[in-house]
Each structure stands twice: as C-alpha cells, then as structure tokens.
N, CA and C of each residue as an Amber inpcrd file, in Angstrom:
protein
   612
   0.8510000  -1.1980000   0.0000000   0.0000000   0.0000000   0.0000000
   0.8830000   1.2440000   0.0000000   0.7880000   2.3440000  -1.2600000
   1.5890000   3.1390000  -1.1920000   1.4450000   4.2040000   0.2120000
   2.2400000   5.0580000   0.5000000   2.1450000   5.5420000   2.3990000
   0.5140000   6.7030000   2.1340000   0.7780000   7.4550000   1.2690000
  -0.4020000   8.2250000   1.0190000  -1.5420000   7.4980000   1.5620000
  -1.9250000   6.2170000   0.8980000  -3.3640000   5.9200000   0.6450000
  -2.8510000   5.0630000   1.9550000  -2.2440000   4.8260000   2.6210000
  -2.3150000   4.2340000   3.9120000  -3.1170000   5.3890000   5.1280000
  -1.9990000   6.7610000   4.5140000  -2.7950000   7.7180000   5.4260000
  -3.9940000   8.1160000   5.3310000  -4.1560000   7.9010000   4.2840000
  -5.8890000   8.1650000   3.8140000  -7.0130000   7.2020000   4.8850000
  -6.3140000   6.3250000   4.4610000  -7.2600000   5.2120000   5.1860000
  -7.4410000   5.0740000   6.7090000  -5.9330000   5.4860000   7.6690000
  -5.7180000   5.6740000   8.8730000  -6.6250000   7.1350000   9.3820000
  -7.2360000   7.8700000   8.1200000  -7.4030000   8.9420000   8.9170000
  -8.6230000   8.9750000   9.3420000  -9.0670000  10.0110000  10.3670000
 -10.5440000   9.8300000  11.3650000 -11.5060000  10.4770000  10.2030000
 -12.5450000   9.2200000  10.3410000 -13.7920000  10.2780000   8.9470000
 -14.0160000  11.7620000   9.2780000 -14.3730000  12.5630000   8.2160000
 -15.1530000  13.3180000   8.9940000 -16.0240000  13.8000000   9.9180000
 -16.0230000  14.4630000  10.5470000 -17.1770000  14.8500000  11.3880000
 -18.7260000  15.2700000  10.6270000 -19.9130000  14.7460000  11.4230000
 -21.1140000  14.6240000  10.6510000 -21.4810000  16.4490000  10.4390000
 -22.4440000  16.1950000   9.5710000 -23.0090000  17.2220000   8.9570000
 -23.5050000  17.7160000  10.1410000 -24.2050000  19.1420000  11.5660000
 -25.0520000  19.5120000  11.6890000 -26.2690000  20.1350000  11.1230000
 -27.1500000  20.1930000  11.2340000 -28.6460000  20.3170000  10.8410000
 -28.7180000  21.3700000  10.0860000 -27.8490000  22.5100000   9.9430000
 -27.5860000  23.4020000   9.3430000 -26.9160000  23.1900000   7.8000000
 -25.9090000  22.6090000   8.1300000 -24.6690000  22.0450000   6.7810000
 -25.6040000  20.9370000   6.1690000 -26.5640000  20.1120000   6.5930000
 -27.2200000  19.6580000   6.0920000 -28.3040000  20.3750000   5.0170000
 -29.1430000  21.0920000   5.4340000 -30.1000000  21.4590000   4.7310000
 -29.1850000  22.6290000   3.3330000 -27.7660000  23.0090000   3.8820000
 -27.5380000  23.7010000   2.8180000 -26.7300000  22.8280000   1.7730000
 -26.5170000  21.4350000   1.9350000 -26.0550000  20.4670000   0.9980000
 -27.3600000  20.1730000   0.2720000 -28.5280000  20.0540000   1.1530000
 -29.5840000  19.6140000   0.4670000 -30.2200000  21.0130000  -0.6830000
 -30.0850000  22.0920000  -0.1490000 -30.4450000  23.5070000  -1.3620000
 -29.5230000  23.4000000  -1.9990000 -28.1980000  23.0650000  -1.8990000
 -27.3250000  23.4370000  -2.6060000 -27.1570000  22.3280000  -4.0210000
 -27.9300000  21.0780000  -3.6220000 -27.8210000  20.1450000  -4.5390000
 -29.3940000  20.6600000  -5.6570000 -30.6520000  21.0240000  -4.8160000
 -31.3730000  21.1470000  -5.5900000 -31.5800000  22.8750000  -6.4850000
 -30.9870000  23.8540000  -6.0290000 -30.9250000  25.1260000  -6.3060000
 -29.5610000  25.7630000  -6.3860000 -28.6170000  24.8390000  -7.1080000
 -27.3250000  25.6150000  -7.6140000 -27.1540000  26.5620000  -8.0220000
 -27.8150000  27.3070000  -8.4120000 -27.9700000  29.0800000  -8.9920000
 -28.3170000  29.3450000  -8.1650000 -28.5590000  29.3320000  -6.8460000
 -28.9210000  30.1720000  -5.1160000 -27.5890000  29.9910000  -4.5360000
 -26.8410000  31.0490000  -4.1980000 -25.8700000  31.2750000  -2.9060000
 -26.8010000  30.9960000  -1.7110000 -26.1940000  29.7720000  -0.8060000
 -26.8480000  29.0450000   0.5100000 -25.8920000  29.7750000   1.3840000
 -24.7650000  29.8460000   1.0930000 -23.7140000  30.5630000   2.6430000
 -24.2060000  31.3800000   3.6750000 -25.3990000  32.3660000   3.4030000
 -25.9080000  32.9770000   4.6710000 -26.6010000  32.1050000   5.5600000
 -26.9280000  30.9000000   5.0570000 -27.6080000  30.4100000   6.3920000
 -26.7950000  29.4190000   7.4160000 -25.2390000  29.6470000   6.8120000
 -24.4920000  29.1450000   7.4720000 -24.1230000  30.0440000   9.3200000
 -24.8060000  31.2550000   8.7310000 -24.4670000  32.3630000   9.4750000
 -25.9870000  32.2920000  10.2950000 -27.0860000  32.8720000   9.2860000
 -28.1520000  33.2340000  10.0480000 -28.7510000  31.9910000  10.8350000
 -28.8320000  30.9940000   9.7140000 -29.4420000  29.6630000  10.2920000
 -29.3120000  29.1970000  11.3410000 -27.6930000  29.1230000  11.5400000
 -27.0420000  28.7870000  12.7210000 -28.1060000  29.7020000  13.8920000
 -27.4750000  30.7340000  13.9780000 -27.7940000  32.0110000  14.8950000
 -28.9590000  31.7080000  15.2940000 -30.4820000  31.4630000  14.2930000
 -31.3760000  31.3590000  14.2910000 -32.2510000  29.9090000  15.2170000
 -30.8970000  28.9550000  14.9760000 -31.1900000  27.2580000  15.7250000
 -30.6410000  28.1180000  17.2790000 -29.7020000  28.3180000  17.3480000
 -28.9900000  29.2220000  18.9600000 -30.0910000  29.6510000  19.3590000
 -31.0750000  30.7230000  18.8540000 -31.5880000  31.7150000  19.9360000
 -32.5760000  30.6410000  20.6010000 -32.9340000  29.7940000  19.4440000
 -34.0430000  28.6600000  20.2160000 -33.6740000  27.8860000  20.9980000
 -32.3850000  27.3200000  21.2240000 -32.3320000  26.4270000  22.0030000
 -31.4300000  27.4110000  23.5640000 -31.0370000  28.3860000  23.4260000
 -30.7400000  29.2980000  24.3990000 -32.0510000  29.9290000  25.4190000
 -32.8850000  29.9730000  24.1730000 -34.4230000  30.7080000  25.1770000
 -35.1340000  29.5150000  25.6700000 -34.9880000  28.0580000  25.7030000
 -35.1890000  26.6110000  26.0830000 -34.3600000  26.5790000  28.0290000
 -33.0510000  26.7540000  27.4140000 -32.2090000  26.7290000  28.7440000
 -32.4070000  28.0410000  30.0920000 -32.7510000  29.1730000  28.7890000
 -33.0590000  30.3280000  29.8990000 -34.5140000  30.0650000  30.8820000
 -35.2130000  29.5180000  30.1530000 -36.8640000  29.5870000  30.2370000
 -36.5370000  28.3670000  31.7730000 -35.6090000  27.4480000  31.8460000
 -35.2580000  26.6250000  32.5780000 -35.1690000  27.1660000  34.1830000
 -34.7020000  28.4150000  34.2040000 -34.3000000  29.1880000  35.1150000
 -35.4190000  30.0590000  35.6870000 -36.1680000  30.6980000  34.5400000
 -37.2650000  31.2950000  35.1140000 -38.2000000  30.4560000  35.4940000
 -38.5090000  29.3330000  35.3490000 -39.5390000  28.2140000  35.6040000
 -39.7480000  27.9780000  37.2230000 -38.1710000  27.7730000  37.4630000
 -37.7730000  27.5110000  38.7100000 -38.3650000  28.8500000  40.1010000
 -38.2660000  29.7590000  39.4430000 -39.0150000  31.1680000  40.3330000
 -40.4030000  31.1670000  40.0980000 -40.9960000  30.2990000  39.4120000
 -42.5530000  30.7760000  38.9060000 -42.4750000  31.9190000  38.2690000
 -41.9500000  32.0600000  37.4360000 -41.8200000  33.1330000  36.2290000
 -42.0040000  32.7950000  35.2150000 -42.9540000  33.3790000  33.9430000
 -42.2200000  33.1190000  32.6850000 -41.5450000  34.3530000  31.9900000
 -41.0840000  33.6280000  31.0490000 -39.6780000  34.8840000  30.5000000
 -40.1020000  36.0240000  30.2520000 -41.3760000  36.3210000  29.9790000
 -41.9370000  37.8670000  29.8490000 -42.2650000  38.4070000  31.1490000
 -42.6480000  37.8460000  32.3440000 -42.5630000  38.4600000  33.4210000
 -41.3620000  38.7670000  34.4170000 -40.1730000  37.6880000  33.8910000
 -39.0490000  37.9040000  34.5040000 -38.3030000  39.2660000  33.4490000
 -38.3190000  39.2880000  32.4120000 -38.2010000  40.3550000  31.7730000
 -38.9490000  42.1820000  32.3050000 -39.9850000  42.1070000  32.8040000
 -40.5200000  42.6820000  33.4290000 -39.8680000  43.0020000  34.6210000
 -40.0240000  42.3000000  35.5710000 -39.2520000  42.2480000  36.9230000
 -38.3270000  42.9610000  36.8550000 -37.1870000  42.1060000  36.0090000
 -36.0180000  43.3430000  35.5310000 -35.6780000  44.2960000  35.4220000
 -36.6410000  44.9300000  34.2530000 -36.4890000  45.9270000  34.1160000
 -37.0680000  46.7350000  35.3680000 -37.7370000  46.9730000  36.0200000
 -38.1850000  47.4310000  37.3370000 -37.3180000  47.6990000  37.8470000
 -36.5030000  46.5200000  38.7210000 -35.5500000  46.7180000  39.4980000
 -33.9710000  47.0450000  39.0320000 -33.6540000  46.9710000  37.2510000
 -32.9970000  47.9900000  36.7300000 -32.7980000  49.3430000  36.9040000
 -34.4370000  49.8540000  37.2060000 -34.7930000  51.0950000  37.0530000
 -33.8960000  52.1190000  38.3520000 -33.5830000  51.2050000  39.4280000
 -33.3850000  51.5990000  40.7050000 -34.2350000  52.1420000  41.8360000
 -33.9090000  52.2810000  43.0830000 -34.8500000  53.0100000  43.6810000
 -35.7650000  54.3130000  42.7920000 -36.7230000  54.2300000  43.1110000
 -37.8800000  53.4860000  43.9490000 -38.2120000  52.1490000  43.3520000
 -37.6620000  51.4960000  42.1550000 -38.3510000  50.6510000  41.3150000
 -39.2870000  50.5540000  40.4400000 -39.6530000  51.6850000  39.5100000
 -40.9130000  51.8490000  39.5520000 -40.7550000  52.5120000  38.1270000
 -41.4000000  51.8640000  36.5700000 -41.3470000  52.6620000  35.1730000
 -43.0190000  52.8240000  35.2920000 -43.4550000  53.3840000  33.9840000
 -44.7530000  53.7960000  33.5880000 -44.9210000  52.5560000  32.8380000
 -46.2440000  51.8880000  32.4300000 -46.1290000  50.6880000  31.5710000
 -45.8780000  51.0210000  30.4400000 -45.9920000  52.6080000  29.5620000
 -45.7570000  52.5140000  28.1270000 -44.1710000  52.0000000  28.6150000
 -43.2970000  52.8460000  29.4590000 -41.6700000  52.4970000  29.3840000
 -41.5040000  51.2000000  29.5250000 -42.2090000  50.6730000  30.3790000
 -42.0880000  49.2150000  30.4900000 -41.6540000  48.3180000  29.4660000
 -42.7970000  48.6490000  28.3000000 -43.4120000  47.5610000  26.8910000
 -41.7640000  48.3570000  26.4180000 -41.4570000  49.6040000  26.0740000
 -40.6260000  49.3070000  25.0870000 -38.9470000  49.1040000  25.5200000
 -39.1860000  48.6940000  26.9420000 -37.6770000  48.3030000  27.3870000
 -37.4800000  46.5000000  27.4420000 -38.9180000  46.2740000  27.3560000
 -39.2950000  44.7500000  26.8150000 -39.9520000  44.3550000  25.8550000
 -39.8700000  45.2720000  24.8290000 -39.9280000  45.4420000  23.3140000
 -41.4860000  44.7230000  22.9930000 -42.3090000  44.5100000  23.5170000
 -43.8240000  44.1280000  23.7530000 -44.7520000  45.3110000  23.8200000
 -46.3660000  44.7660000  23.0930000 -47.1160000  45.9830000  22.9920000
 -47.6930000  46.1460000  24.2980000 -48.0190000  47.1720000  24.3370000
 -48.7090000  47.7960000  25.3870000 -49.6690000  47.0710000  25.8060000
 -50.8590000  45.9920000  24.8270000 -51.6130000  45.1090000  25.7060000
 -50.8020000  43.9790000  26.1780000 -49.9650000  43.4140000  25.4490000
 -48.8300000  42.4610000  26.2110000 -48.4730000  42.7880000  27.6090000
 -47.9780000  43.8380000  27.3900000 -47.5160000  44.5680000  28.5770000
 -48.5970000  44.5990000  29.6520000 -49.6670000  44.9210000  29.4060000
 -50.6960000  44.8220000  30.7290000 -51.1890000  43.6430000  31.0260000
 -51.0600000  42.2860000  30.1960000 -51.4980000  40.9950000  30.8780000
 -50.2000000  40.5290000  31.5310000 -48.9520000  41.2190000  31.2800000
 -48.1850000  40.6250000  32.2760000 -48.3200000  41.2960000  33.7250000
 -48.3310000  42.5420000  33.6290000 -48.7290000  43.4270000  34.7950000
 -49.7700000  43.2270000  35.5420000 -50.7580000  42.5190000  34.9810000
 -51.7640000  42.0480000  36.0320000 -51.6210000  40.6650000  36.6090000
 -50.8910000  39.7920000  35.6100000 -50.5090000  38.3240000  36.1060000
 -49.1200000  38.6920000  37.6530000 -48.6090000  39.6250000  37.4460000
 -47.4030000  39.9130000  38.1980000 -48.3300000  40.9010000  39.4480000
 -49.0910000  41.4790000  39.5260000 -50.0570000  42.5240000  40.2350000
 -50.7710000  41.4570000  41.0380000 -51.1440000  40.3040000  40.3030000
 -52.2290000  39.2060000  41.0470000 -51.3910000  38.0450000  41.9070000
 -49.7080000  38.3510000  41.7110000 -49.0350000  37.4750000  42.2560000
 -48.4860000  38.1640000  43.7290000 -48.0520000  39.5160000  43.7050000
 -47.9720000  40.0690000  44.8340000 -46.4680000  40.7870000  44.7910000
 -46.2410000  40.7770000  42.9000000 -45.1660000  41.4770000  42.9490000
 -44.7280000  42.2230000  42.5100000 -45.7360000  43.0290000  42.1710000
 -45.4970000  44.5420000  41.8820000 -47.1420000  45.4110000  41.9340000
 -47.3960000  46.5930000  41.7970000 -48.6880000  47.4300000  42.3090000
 -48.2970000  48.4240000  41.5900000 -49.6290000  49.0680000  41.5990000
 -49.9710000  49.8600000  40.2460000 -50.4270000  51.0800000  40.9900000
 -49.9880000  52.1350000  40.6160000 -50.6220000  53.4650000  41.5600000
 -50.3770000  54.5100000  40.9030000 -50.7900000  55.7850000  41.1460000
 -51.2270000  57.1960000  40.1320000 -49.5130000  57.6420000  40.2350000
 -49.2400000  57.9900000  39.2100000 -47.8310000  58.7300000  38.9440000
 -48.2080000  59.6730000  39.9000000 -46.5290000  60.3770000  40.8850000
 -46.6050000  61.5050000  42.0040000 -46.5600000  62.7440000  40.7880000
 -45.7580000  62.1620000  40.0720000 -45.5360000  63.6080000  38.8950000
 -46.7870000  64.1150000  37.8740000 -47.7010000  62.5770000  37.9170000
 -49.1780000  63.4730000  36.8590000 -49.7930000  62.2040000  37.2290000
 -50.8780000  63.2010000  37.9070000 -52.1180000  62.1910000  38.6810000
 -52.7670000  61.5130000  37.7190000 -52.7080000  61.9150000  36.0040000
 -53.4410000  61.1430000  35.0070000 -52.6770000  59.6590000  34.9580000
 -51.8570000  59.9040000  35.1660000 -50.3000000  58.7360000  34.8070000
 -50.7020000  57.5320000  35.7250000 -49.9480000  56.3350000  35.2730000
 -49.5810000  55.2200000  36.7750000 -48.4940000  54.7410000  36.4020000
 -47.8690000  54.6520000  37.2960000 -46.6430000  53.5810000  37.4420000
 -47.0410000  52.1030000  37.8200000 -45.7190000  51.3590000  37.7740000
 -45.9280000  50.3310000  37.9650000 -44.5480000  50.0000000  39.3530000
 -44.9430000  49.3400000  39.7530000 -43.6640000  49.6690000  41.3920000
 -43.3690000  47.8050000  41.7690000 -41.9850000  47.6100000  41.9080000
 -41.5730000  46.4240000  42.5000000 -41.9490000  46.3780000  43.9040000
 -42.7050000  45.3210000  44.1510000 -43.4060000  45.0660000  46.1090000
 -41.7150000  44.7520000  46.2230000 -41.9020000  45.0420000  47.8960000
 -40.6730000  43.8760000  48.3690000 -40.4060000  42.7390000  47.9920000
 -41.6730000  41.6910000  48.0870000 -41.4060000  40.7270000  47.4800000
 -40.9170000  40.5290000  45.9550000 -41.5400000  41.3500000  45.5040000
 -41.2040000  41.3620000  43.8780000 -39.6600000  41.3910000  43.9380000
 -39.2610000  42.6520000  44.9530000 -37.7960000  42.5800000  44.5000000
 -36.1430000  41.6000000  44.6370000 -37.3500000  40.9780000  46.1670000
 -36.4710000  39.9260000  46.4500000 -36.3220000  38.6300000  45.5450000
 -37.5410000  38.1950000  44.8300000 -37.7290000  37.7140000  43.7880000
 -36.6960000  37.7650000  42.8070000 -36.6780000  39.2020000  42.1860000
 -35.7940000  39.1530000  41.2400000 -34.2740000  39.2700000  41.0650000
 -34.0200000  39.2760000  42.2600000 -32.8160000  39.5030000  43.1300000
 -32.0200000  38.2480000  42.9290000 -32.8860000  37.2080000  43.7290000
 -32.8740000  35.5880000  43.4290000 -32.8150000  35.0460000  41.9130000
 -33.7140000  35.5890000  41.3150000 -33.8580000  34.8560000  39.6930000
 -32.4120000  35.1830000  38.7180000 -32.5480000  36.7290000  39.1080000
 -31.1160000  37.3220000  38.0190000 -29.9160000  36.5700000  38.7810000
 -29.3850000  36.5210000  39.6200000 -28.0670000  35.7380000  39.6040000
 -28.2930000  34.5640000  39.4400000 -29.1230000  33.8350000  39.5930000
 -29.0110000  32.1970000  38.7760000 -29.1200000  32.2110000  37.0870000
 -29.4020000  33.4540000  36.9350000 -29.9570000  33.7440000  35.8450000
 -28.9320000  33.5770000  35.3820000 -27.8350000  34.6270000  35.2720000
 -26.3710000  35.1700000  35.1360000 -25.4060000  33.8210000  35.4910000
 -25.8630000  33.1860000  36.2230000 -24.9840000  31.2650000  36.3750000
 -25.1660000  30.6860000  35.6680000 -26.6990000  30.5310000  34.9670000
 -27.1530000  29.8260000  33.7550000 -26.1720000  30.4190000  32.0320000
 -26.3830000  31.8230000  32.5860000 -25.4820000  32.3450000  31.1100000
 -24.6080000  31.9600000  30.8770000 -23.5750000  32.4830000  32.2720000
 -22.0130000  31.8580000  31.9920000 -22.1240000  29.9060000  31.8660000
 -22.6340000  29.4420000  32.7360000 -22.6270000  27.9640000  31.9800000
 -22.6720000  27.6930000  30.6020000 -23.2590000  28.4250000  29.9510000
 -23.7960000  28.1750000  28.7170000 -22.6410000  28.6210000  27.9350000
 -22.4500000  29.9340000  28.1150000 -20.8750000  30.7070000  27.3540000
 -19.6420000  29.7320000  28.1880000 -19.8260000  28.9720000  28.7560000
 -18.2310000  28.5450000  28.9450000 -18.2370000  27.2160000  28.0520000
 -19.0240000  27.0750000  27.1060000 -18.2590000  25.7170000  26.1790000
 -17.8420000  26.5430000  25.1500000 -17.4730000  27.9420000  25.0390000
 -16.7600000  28.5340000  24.0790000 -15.3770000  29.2180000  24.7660000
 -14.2130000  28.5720000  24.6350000 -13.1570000  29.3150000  24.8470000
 -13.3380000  30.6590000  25.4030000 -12.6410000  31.6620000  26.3970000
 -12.9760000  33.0400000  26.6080000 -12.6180000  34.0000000  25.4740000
 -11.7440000  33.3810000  24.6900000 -11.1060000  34.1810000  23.5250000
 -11.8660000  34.2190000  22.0090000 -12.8940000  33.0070000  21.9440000
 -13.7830000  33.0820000  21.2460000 -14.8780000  33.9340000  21.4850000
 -15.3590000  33.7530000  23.1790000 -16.7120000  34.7140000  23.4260000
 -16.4400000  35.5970000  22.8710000 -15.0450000  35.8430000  23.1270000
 -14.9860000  37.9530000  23.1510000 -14.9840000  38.2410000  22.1180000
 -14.5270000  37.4010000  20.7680000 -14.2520000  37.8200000  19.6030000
 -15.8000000  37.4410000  18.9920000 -16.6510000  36.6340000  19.6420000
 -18.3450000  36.4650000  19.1270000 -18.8350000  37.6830000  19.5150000
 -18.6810000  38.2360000  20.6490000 -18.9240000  39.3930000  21.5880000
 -19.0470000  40.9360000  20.4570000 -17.9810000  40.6960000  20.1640000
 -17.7080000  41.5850000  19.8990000 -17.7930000  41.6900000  18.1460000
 -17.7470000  40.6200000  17.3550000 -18.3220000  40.1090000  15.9590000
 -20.3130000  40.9320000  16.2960000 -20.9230000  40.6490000  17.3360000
 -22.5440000  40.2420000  17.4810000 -22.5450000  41.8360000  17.8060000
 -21.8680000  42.4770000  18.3950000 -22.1380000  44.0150000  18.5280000
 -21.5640000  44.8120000  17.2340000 -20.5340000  43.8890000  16.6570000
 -20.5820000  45.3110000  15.4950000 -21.7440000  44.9030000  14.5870000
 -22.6650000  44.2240000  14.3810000 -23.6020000  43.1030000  13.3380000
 -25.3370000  43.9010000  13.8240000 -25.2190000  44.3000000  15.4260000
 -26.6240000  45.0180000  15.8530000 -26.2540000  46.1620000  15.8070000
 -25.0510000  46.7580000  15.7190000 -25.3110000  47.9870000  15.3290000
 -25.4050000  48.7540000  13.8560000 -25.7970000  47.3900000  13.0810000
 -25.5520000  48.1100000  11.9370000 -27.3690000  47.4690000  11.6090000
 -27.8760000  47.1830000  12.6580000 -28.8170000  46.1400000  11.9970000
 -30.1430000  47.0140000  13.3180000 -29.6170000  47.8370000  14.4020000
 -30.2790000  47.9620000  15.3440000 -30.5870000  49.8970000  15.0900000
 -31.5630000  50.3810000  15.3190000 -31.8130000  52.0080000  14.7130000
 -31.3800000  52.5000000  16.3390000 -30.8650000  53.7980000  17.0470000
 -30.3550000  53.9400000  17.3800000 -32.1010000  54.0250000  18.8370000
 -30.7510000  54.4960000  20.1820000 -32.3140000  53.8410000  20.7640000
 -33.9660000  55.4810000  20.9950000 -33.0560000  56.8450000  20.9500000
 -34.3120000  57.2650000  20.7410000 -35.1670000  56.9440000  19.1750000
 -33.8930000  56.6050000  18.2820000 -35.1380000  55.8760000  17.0020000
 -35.8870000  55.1390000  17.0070000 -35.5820000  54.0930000  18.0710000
 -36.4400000  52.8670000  18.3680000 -37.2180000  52.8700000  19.1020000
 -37.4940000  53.6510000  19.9990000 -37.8610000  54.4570000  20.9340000
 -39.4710000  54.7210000  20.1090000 -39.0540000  55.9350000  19.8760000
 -40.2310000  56.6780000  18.3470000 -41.0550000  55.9470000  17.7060000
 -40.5850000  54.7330000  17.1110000 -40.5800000  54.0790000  16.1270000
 -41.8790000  53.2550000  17.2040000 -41.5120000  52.4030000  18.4750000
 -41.9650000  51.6180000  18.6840000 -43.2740000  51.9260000  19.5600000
 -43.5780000  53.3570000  20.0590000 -44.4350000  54.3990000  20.4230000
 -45.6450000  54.8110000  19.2550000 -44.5590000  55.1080000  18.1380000
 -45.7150000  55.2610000  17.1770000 -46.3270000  53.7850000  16.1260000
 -46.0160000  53.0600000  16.4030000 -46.6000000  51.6610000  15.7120000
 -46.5090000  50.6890000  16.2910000 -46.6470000  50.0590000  17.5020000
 -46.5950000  48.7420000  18.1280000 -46.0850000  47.7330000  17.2130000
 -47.1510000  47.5500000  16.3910000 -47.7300000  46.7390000  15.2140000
 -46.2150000  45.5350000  14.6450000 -46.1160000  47.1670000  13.9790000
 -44.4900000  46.4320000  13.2860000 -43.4450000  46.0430000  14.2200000
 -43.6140000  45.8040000  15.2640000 -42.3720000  45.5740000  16.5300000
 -42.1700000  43.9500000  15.9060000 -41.5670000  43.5880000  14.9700000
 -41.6960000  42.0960000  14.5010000 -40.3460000  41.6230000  15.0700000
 -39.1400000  42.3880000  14.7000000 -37.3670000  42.1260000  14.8170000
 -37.4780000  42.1340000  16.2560000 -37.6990000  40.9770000  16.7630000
 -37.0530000  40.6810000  18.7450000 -37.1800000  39.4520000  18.9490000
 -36.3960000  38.9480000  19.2030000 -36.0300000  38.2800000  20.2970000
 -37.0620000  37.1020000  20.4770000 -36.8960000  35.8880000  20.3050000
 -38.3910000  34.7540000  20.4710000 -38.9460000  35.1780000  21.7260000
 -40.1860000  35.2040000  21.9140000 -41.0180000  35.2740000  22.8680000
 -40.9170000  37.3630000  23.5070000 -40.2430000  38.0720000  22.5580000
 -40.5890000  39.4390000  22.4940000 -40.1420000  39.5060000  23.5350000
 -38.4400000  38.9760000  24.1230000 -38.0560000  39.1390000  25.4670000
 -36.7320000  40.2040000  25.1120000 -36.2920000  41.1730000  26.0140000
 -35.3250000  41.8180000  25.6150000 -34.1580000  40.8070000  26.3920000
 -34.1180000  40.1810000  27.4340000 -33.2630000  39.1030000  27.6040000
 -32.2700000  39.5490000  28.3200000 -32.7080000  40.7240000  28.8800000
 -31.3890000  41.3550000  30.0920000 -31.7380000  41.4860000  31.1200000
C-alpha cells in the first residue's frame, strides 16, 4: 500500500453534517444558482436563539416566572430606587405591545409582585412599582440567571466569546436604529415591533 493511501485510510472520517450544513447540501444540490452561505451564518444564529431561550426559560420556571414576566421584573428593578417605570416604558424596554404589557402586569399585580398606583408627577399617569417581594424575587432569579449564562458561554473558549462578543455588537449595530429611534418608532406603531427576540423578550 503506497504511504499516502495508507494515510488516507488511517485517517478519522469526517465529522457529521449539523442540521444546518445539512439542509444547505440539500439547497445546494437542488438550487445551484442560489448562494446558501448565509444560512451558514443566520441559520445557525437562528437554531442558537431557540435552544438558548429553552435553557433560559429553565431558570425562570424555577421562580414561577415566565420569560416575559421575569423580563418585566427586571427591568423594574434595573430602574433603581424606587423601582418603579410607567407601563408605556415598560413595553418598550421589553420590546412588547402595550396590551402584552398589561397581561403581564396584572398576572405579576395578582401574584404580589409589583402594584400599580397614580404617577406623584401626573395624577393622570400610573406607574408600575416592584413590592418587596417582587424585589427579592428578582434579586434571586437574576443571579441564577447570570450562572445559567455563563454555563452556557463557557463551552466557548474566553477568547472566542470575546471575539463572538464583539463580531454580534458590530452586526446590531448596523442592523439595530439607534435607541431614541427605536424608541419613536416603537411608540408610534406597536404593530411592526416584529425584529425581537423569540417570545418578544429583551433578555437582560
């Protein structure tokens, strides 16, 4: 056996197709005049956010949360003392419409963790306010939360995150309108709020 085709034969097969490289062997065999390479990119990205909002949803389960009310929570106790946004600010810091926004506020209002009362600054207004409990709540959820993340980011090298990190922020800012645009944008049309996040979670 000449040494070449010995090494040939000694060597480890390839590694299998994932579900991705698959379907673009399969377009690529039936639609050869279509460039498939973006879904090497988006596709991917696109299988990630689903099986990431699977593992997150894991975490909020555990608090009696689901991801739109722990999203909620958040942002609240983001806000800082006193705890407390208006629900339009609410919906667009959790990128959800304004009726979204109020069936979580009453599911979270009927749980005992947060209350609804007349803005001090315009008696027409209401806020929405983290109870104690609410806040201890979310206190608890976000750092397991933040354990669940890094678990998840540590099967990527630290030198990869940073360079994904930092690949995924120059990619939304060219893809994301700036935030009083989005702001505007999402005030004056609910409707079209389509570009977010599965389950319309901002995910921070």
């Amino acid at each position: 056996m000449r040494p070449e085709t010995a090494a040939a034969a000694s060597a480890p097969p390839p590694p299998p197709l994932d579900h991705i490289a698959r379907i673009q062997s399969e377009w690529a065999r039936e639609r050869p005049d279509v460039d498939v390479s973006p879904q090497g990119v988006i596709g991917r990205l696109h299988r990630l956010a689903g099986m990431l909002t699977e593992q997150l949803c894991v975490v909020y389960r555990r608090f009696g949360l689901s991801e739109g009310e722990f999203d909620v929570l958040a942002a609240l106790r983001r806000a800082g003392e006193p705890f407390e946004r208006a629900p339009g600010e609410l919906a667009v810091h959790t990128m959800v419409t304004t009726g979204a926004m109020t069936k979580r506020i009453d599911r979270l209002e009927r749980d005992g963790l947060v209350t609804r009362r007349r803005s001090a600054g315009d008696g027409r207004g209401r806020v929405v306010a983290l109870t104690p409990a609410g806040r201890e709540l979310i206190d608890q959820a976000f750092t397991e939360h933040m354990r669940n993340e890094r678990r998840l980011l540590d099967s990527l090298p630290p030198e990869a995150a940073a360079q994904l990190e930092t690949l995924l922020t120059t990619w939304l800012g060219h893809m994301e309108p700036p935030h009083h645009a989005r702001v505007a944008t999402d005030r004056a049309d609910p409707l079209c709020r389509t570009a977010q996040t599965p389950g319309g979670s901002s995910r921070v």
